[in-house]
N, CA, C and O atoms as a DFTB+ gen file, in Angstrom:
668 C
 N C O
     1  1      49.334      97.927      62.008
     2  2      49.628      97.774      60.608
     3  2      50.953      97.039      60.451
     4  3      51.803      97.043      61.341
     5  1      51.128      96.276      59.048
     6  2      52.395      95.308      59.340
     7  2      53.059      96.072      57.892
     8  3      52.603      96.633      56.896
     9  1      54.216      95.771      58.362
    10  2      54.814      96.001      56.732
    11  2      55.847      94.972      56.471
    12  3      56.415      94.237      57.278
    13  1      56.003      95.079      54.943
    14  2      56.784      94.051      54.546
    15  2      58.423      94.783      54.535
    16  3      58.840      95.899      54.224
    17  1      59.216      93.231      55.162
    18  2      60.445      93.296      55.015
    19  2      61.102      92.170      54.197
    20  3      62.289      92.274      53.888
    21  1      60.472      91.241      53.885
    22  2      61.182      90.250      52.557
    23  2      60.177      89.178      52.109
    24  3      58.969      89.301      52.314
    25  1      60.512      88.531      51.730
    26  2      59.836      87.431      50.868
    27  2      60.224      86.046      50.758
    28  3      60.844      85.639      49.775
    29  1      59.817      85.147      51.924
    30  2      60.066      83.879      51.644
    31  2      59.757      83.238      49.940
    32  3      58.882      83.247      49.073
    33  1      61.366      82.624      50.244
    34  2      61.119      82.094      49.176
    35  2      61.680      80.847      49.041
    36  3      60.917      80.049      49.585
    37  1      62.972      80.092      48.423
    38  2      62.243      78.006      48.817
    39  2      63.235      78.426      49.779
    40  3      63.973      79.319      50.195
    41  1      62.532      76.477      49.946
    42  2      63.733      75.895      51.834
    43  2      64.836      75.890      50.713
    44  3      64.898      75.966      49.486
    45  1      65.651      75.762      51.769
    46  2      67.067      75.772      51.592
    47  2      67.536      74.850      52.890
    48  3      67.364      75.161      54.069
    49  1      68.229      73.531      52.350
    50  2      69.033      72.095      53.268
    51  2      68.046      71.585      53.860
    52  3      66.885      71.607      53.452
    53  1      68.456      71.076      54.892
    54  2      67.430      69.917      55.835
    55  2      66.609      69.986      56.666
    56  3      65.735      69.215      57.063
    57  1      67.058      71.385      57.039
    58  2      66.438      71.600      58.460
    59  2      65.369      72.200      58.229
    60  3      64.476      71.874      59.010
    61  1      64.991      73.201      57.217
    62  2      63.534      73.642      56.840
    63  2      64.025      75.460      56.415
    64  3      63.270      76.326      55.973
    65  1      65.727      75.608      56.784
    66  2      65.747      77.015      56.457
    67  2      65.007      77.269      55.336
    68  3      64.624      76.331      54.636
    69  1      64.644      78.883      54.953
    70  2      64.252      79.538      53.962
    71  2      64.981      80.914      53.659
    72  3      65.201      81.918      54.338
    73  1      65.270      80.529      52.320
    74  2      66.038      81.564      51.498
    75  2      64.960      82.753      51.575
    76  3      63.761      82.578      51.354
    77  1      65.613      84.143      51.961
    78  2      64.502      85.052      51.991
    79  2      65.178      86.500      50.817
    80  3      66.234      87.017      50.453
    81  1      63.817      86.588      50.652
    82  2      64.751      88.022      49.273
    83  2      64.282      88.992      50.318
    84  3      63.262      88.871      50.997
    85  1      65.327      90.158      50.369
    86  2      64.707      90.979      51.712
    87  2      64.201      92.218      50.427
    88  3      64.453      92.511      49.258
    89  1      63.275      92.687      51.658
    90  2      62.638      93.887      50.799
    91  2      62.555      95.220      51.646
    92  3      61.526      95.796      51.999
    93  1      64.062      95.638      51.930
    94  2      64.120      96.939      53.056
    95  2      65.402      97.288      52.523
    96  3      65.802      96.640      51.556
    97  1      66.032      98.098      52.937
    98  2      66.831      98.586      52.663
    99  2      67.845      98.749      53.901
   100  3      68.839      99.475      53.906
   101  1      67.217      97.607      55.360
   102  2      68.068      97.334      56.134
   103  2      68.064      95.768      56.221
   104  3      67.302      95.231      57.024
   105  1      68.939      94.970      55.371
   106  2      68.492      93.884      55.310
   107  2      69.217      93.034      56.583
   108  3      68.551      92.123      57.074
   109  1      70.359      93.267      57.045
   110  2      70.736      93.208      58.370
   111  2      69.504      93.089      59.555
   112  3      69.703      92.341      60.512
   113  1      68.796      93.514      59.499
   114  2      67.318      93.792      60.245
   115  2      66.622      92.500      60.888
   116  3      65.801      92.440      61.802
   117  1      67.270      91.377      60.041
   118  2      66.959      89.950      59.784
   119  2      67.558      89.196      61.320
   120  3      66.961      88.416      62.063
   121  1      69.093      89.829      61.453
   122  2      69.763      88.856      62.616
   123  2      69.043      89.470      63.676
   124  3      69.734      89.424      64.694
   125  1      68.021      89.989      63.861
   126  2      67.637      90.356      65.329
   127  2      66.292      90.021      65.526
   128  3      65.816      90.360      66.609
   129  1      65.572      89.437      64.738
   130  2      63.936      89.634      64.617
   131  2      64.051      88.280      65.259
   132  3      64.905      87.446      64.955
   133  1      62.844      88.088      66.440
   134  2      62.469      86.810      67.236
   135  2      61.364      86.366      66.384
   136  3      61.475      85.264      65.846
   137  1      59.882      87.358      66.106
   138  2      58.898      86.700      65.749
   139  2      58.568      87.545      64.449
   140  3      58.969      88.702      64.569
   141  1      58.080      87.337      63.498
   142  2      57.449      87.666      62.407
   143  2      55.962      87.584      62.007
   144  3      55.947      86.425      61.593
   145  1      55.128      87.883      61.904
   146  2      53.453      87.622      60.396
   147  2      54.357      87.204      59.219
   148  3      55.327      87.828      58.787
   149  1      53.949      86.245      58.862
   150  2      54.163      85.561      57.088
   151  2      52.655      85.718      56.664
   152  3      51.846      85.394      57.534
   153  1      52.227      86.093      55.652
   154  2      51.199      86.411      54.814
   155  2      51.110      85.605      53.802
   156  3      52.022      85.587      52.975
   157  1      49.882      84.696      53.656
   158  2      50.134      84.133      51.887
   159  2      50.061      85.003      50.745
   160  3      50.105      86.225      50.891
   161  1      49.960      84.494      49.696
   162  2      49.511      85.465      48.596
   163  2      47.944      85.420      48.478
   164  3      47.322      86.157      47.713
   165  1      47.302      84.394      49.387
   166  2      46.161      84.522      48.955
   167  2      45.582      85.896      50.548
   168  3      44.514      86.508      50.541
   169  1      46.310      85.968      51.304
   170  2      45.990      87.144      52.673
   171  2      45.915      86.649      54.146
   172  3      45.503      87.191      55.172
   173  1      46.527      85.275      53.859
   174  2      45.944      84.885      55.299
   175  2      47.388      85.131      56.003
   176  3      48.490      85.070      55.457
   177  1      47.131      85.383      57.169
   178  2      48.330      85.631      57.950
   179  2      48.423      84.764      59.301
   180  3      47.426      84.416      59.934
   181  1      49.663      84.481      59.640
   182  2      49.963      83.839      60.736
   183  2      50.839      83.960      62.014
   184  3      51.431      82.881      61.996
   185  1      51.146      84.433      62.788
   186  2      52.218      84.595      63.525
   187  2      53.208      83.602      63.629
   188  3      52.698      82.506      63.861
   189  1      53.977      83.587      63.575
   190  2      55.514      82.644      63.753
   191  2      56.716      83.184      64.109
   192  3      57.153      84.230      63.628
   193  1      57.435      82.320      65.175
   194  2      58.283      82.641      65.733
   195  2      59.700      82.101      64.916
   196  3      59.806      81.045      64.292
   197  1      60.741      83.143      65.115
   198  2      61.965      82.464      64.270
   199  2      62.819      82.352      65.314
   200  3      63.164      83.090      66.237
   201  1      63.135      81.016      64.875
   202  2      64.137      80.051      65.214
   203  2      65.501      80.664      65.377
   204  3      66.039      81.213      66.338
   205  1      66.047      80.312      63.699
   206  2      67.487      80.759      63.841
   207  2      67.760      81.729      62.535
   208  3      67.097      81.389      61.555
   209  1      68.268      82.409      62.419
   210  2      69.132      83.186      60.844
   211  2      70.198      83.312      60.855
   212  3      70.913      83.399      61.853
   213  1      70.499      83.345      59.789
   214  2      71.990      82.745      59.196
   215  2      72.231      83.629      57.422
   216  3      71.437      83.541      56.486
   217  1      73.224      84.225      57.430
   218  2      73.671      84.553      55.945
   219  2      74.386      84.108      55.101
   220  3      75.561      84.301      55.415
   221  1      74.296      83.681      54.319
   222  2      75.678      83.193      52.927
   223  2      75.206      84.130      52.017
   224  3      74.027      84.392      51.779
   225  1      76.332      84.680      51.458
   226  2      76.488      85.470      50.375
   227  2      75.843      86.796      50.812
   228  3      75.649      87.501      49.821
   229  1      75.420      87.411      52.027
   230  2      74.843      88.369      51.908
   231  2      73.164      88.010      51.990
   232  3      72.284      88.804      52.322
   233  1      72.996      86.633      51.604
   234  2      71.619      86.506      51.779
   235  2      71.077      85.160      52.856
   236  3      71.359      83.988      53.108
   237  1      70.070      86.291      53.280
   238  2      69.488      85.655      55.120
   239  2      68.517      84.328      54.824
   240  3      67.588      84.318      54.017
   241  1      68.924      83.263      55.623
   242  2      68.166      82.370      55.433
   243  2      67.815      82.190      57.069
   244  3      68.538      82.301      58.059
   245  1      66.186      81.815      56.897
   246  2      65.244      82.207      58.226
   247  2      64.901      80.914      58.566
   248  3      64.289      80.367      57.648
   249  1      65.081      80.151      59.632
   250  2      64.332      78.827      60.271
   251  2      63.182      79.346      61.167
   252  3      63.486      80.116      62.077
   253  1      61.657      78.931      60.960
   254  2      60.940      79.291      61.572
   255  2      60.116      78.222      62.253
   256  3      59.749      77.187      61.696
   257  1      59.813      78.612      63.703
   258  2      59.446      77.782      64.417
   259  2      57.978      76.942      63.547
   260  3      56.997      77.551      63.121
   261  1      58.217      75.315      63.455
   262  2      56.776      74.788      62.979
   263  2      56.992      74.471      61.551
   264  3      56.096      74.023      60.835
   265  1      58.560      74.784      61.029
   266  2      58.410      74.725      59.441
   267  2      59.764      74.183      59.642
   268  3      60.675      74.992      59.470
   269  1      60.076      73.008      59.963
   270  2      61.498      73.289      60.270
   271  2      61.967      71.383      59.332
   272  3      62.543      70.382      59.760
   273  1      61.490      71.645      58.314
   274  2      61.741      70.147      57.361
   275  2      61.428      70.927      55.971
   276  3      60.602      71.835      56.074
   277  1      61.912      70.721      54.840
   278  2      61.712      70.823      54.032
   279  2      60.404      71.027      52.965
   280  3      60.158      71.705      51.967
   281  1      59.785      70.104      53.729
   282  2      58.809      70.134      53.096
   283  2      57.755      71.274      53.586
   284  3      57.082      72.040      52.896
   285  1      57.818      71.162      54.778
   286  2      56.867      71.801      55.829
   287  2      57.259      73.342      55.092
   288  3      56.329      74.079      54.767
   289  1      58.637      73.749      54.867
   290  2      59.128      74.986      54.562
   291  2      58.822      75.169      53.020
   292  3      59.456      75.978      52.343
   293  1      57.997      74.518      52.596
   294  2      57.955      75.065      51.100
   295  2      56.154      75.438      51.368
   296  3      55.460      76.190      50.683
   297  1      55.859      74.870      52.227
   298  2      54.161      75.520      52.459
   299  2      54.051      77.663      52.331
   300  3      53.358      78.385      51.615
   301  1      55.039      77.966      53.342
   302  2      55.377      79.283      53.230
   303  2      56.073      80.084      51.842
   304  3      55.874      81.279      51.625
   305  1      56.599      79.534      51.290
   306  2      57.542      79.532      49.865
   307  2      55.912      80.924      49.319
   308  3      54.694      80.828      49.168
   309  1      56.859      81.922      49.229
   310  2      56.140      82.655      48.437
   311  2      55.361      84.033      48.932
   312  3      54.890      85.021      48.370
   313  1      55.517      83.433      50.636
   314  2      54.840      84.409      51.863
   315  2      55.861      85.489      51.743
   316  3      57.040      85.501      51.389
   317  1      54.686      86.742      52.315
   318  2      55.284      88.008      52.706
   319  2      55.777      87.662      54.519
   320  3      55.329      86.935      55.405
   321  1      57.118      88.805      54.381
   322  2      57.672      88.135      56.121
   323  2      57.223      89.685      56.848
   324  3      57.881      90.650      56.460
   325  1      56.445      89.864      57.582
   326  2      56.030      91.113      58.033
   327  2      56.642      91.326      59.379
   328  3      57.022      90.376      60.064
   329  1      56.789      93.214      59.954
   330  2      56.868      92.857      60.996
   331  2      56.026      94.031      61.350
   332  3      55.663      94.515      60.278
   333  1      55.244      95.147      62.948
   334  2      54.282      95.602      63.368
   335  2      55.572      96.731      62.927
   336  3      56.801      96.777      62.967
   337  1      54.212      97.730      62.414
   338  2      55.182      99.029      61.864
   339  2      56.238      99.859      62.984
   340  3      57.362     100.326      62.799
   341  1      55.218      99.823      64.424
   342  2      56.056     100.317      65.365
   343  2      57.733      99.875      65.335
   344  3      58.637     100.538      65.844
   345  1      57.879      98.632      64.629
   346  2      59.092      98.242      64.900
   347  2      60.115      98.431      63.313
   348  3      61.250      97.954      63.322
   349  1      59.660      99.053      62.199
   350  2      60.150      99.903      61.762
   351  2      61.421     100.388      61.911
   352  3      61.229     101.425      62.546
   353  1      62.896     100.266      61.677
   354  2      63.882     101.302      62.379
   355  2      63.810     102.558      61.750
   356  3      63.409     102.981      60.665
   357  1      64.434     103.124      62.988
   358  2      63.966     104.657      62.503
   359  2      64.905     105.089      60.666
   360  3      65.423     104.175      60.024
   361  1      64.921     106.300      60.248
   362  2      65.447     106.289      58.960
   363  2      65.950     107.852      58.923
   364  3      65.124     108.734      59.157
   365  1      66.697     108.033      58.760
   366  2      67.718     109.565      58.379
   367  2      66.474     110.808      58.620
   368  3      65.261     110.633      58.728
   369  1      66.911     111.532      58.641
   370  2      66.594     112.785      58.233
   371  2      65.927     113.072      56.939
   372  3      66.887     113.307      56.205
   373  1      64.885     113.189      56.244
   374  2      64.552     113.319      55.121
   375  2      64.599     111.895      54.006
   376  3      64.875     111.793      52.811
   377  1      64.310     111.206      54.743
   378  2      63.999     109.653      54.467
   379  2      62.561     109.214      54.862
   380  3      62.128     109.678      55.917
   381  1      61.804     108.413      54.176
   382  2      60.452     107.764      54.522
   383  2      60.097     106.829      54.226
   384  3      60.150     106.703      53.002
   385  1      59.512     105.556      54.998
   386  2      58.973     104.809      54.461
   387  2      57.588     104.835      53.293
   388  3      56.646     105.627      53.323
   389  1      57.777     103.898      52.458
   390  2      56.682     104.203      51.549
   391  2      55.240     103.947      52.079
   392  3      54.279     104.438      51.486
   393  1      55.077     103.147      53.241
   394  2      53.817     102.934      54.022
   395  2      53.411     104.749      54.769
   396  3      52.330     105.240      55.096
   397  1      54.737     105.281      54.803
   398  2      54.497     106.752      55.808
   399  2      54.051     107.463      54.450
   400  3      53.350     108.437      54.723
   401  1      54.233     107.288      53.025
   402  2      53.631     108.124      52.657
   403  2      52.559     108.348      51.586
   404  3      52.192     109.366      50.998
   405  1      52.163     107.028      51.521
   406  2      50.795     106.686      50.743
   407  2      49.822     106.600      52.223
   408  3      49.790     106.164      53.374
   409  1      48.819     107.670      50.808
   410  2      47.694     108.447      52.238
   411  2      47.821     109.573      52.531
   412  3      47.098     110.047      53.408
   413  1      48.550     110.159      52.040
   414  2      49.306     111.530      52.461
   415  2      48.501     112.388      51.533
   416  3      48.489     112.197      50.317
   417  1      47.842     113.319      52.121
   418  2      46.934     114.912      51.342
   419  2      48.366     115.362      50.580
   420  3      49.441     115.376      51.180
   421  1      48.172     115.823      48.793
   422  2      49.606     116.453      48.714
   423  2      48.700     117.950      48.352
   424  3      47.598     117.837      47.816
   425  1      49.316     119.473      48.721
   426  2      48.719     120.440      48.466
   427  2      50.539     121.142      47.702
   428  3      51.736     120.855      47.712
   429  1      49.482     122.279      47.089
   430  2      50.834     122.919      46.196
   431  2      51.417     124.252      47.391
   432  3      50.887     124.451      48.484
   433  1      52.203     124.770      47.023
   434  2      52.765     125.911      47.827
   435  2      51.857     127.103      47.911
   436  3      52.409     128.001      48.545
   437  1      50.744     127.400      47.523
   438  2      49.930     128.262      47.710
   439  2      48.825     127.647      48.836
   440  3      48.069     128.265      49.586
   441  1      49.040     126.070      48.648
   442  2      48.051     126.008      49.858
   443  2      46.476     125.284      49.258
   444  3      45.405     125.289      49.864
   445  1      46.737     124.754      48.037
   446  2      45.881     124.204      46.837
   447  2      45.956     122.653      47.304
   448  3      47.005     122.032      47.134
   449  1      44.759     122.003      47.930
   450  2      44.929     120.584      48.232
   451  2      44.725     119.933      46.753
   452  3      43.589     119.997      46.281
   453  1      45.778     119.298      45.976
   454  2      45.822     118.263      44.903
   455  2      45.186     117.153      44.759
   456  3      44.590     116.891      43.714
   457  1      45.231     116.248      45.917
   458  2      45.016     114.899      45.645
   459  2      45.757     114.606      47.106
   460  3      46.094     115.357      48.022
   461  1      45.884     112.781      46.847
   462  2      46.126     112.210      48.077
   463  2      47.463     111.010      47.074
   464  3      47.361     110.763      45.872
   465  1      48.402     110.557      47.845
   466  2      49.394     109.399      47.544
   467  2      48.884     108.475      47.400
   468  3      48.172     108.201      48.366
   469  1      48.850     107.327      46.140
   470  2      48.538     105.801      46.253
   471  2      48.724     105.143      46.528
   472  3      48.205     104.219      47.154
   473  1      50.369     105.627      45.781
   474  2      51.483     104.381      45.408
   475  2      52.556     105.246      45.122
   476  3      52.567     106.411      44.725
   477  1      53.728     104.215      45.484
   478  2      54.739     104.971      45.237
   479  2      56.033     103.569      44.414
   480  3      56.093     102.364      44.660
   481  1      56.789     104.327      43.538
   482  2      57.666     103.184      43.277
   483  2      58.713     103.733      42.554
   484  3      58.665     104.914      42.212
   485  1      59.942     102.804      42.195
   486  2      61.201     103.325      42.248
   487  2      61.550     103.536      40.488
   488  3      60.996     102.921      39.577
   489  1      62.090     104.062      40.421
   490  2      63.213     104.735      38.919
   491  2      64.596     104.251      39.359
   492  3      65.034     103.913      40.459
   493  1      65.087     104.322      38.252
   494  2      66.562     104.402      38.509
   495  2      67.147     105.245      39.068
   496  3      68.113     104.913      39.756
   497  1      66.677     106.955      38.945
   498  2      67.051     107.845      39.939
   499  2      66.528     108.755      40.910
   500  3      66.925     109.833      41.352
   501  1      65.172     107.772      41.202
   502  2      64.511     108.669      42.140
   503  2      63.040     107.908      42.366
   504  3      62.282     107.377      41.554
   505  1      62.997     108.001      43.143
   506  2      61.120     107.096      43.557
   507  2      60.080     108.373      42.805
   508  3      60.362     109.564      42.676
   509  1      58.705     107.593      42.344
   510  2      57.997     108.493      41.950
   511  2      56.687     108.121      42.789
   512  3      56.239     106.982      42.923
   513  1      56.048     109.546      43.439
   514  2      54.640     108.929      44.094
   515  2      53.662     109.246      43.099
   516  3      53.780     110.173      42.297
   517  1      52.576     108.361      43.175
   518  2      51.763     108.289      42.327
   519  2      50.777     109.139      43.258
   520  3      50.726     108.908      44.466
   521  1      50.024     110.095      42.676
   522  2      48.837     111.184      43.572
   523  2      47.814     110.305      42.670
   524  3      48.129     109.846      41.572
   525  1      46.446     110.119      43.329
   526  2      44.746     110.152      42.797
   527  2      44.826     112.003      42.799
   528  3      45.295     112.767      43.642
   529  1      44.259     112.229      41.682
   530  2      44.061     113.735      41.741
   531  2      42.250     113.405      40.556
   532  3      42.005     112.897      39.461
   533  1      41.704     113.857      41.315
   534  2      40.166     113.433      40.786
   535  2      40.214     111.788      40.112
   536  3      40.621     110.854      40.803
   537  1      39.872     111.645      39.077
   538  2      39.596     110.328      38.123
   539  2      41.353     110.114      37.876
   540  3      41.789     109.026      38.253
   541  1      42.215     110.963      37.351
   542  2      42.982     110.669      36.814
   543  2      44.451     110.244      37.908
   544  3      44.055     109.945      39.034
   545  1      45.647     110.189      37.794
   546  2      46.380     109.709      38.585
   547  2      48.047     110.357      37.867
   548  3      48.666     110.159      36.821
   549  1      48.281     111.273      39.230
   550  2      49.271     112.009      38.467
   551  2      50.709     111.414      39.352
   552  3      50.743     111.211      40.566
   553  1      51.978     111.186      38.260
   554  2      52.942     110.800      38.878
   555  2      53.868     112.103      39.176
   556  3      54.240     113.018      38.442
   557  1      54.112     111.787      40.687
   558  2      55.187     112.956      41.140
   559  2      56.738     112.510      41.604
   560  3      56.847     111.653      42.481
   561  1      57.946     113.112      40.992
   562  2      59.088     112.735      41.018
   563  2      59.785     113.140      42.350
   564  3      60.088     114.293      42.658
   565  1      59.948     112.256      42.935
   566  2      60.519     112.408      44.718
   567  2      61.401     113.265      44.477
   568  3      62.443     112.887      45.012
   569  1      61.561     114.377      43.870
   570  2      63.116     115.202      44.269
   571  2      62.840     116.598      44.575
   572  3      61.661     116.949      44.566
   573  1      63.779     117.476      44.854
   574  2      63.656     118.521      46.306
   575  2      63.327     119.264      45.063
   576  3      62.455     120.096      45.313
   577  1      63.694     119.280      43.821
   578  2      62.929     120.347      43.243
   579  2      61.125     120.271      42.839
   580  3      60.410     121.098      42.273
   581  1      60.880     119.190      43.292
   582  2      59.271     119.365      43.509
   583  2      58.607     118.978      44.525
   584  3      57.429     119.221      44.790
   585  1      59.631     118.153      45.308
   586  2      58.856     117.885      46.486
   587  2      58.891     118.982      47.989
   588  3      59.436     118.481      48.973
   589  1      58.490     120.001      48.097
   590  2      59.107     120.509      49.473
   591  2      58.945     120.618      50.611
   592  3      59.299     121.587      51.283
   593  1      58.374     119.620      51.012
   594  2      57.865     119.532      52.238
   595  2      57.365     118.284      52.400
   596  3      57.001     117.623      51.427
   597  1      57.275     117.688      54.042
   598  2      56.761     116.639      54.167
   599  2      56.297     116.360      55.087
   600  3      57.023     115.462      55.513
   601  1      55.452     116.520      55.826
   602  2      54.749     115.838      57.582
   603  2      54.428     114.920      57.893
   604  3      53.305     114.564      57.539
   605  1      55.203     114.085      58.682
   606  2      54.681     112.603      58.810
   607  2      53.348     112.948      59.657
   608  3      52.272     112.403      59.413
   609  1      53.511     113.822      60.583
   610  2      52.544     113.552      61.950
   611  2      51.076     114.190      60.745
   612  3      50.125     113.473      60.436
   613  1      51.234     115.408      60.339
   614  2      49.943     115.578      59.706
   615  2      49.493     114.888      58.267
   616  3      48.471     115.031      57.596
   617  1      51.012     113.853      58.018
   618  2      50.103     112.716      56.902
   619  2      49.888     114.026      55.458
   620  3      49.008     113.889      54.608
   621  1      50.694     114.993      55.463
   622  2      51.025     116.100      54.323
   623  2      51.762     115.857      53.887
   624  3      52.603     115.105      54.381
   625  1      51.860     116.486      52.454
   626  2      53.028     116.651      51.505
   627  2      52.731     118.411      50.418
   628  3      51.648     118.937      50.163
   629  1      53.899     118.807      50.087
   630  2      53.994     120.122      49.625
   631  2      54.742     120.014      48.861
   632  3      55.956     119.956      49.054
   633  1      53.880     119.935      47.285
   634  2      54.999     120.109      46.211
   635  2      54.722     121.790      45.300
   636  3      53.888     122.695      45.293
   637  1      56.107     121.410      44.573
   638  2      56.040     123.004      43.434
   639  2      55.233     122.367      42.252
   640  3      55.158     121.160      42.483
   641  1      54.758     122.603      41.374
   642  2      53.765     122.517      40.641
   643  2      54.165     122.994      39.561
   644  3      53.724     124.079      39.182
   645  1      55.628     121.880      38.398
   646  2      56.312     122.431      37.146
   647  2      55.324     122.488      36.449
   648  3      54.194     122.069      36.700
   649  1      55.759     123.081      35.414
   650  2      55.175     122.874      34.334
   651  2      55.311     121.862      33.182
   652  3      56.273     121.653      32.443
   653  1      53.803     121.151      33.235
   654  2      53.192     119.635      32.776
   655  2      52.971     118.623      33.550
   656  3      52.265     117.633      33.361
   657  1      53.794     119.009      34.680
   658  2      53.265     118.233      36.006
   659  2      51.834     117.639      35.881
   660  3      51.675     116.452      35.597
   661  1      50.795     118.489      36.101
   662  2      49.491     118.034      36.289
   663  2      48.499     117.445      34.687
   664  3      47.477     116.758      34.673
   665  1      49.176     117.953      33.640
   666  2      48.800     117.485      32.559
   667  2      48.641     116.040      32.156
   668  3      48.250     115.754      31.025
């Protein structure tokens, strides 16, 4: 499985660099990567090897082997930059990637299986996962007062069950 870490987006100078918007929260992650999957928007994927990276301002610009002119580098303009989940860095203590937790069975503290994770996405103060709970689709607020528990290996989640939650 691949996941996304940024988003080509245009060349940038002569050589074919590409300005990339990163989409991790280790965007540093960039000066070490040899090879990447770029994805179009339409799904096709490719393997490519990177060249060189380089930062101004905080933001990574990627030369990739085969795209290395301007023009050639605007073919990718728009691609997802993937890399194999195994390579993932690891993440704190009570931290998760959002790929680790869409898919995830969520059951309540009695032991009541709810639904399963869709989607998950961010607030200003807190990520919310979205559960399928039959037809309808209930949003749950990432914080320790409803979330309490979490298993990566058994792909679980254990929340408290406020009241209006499921309404």
């Amino acid at each position: 499985m691949l996941i996304t870490i940024g988003k080509a987006l245009k060349p940038w100078g002569l050589k074919g660099e590409v300005k990339v918007q990163p989409i991790t929260d280790f965007p540093e992650r960039f000066r070490t990567l040899e090879s990447v999957s770029l994805t179009s928007p339409a799904g096709k994927t490719i393997a490519c090897a990177v060249q060189s990276v380089r930062y101004a301002g905080g933001v990574p610009y990627l030369l990739f082997q085969g795209y290395d002119t301007p023009e050639k580098a605007k073919a990718i303009s728009g691609w997802l930059i993937q890399i194999p989940q195994e390579d993932a860095l690891p993440l704190p203590e009570g931290q998760y990637y959002w790929f680790e937790l869409i898919g995830m069975d969520v059951f309540t503290e009695a032991g009541e299986q709810l639904g399963t994770i869709v989607d998950v996405f961010e607030t200003g103060s807190n990520d919310v996962y979205v559960m399928k709970h039959g037809k309808e689709e209930v949003y749950i607020p990432a914080t320790a007062e409803v979330v309490k528990e979490i298993d990566r290996n058994e792909k679980r989640m254990v929340i408290h069950v406020m009241d209006g939650l499921m309404e």
